[in-house]
C-alpha positions in Angstrom: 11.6 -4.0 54.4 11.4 -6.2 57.6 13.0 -9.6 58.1 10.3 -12.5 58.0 10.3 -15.7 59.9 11.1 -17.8 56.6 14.5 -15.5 56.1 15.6 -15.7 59.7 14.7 -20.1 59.0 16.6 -20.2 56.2 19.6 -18.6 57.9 19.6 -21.0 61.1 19.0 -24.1 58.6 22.2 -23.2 56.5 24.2 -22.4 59.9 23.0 -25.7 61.2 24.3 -27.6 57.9 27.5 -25.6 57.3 28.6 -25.8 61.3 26.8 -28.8 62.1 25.2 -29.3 65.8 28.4 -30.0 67.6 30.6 -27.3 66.4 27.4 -24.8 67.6 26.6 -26.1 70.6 30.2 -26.6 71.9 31.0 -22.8 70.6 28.3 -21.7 73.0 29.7 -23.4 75.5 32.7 -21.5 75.0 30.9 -18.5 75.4 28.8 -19.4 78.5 32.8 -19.9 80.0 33.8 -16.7 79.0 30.7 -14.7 80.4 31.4 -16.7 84.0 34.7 -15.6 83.9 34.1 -12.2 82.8 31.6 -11.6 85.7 34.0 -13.5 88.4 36.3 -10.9 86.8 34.2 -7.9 87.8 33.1 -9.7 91.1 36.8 -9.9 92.1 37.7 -6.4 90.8 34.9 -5.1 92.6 35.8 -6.7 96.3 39.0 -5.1 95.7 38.7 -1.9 94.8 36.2 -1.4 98.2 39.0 -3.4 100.1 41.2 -0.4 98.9 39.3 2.3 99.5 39.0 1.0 103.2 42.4 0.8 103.9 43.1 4.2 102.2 40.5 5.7 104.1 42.1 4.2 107.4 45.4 5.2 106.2 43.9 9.0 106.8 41.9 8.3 109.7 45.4 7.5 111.2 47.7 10.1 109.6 44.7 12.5 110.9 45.0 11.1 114.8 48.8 11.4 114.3 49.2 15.1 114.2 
């Protein structure tokens, strides 16, 4: 048994008329925010952990030239 077009109509109309157009559309925007976030998030993590690694790896560069 597959879902039909009229089913999946039926559900958006009574979302539509229990939420209204406002509530939806302003809870979307919501969730565009948190996906920015999220991906400044793993943009941020993701400079540091490679500004890390370089200064560990210069850490043993020098520690190497010491002895």
């Amino acid at each position: 048994m597959s879902i039909g077009f009229w089913q999946i109509a039926i559900v958006v109309i009574l979302v539509v008329l229990l939420f209204g157009r406002g509530k939806i559309s302003s809870l979307m925007g919501d969730v565009a925010k948190g996906i920015k976030s999220f991906k400044k998030g793993m943009a941020s993590d993701a400079t540091e952990d490679s500004e890390t690694k370089n200064i560990s790896e210069n850490n043993q560069d020098s520690n190497n030239n010491k002895e």
